[in-house]
C-alpha positions as CSV (number, residue, x, y, z in Angstrom):
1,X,99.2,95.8,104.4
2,X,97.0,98.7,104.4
3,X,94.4,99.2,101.9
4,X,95.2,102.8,101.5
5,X,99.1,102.5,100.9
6,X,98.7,99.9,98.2
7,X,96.3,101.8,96.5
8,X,98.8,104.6,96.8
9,X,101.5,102.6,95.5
10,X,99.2,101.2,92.9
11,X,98.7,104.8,91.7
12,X,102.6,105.7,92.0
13,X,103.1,102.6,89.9
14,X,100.9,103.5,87.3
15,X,101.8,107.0,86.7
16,X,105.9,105.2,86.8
17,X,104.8,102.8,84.3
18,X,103.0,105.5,81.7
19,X,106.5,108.0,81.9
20,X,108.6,105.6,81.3
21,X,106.7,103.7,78.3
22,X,106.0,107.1,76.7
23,X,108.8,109.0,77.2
24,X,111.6,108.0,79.8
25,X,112.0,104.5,78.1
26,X,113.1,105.7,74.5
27,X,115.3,108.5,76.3
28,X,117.1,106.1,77.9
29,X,117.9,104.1,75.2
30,X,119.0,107.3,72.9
31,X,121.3,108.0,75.8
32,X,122.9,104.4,76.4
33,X,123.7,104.8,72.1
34,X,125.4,108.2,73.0
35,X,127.3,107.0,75.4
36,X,128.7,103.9,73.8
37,X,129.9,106.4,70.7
38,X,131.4,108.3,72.7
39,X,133.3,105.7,75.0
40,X,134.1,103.8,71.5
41,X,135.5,107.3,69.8
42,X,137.7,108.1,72.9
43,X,141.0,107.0,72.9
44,X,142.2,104.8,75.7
45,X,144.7,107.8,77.0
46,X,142.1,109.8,78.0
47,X,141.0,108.4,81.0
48,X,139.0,111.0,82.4
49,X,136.8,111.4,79.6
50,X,136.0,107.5,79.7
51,X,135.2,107.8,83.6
52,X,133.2,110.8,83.2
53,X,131.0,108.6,80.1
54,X,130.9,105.3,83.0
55,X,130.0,107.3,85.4
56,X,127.2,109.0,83.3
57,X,126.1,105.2,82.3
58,X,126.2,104.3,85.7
59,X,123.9,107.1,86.4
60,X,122.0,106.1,83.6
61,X,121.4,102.3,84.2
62,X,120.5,103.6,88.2
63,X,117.5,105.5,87.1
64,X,116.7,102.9,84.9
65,X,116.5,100.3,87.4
66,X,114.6,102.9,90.2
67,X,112.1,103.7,88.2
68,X,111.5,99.8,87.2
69,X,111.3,99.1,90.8
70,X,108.5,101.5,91.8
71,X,106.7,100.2,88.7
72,X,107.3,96.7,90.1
73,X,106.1,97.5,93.4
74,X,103.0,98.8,91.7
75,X,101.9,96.1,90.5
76,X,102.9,93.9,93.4
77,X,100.3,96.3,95.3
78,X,98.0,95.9,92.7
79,X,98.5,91.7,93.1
80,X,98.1,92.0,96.5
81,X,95.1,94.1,96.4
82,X,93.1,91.7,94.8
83,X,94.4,88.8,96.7
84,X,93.0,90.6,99.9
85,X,89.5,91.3,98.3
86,X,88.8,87.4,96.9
């Protein structure tokens, strides 16, 4: 791969990893206890309300996970990095 686009993605990875540990991480998990009160406090007759909170978890969990990936593939390019310069 070229040396420039995994340095890129190294970088991209990096600046992932530091929002998520110092902000994005503990704002997700506020969010994920919000959202299990309110799908235990709604009553099972009110179906709308209980897809509108999965559908805000789903949400939720998606960012979760994409912003986990681009960390991943940070440090991927990072492994791979060093592999090509030993």
């Amino acid at each position: 791969m070229d040396k420039d686009k995994l340095e890129l993605e190294i970088i991209v990875g990096q600046k992932a990893t530091s929002a998520y540990n110092g902000f994005i991480k503990d704002f997700i998990e506020q969010r994920r206890v919000i959202l299990f009160e309110a799908f235990q406090n709604l009553g099972v007759s009110k179906q709308d309300e209980l897809i509108e909170v999965k559908r805000m978890l789903y949400t939720l969990e998606a960012l979760d996970t994409d912003i986990k990936s681009i960390m991943d593939t940070g440090k991927m390019a990072s492994e791979t990095l060093n592999k090509e310069e030993n």
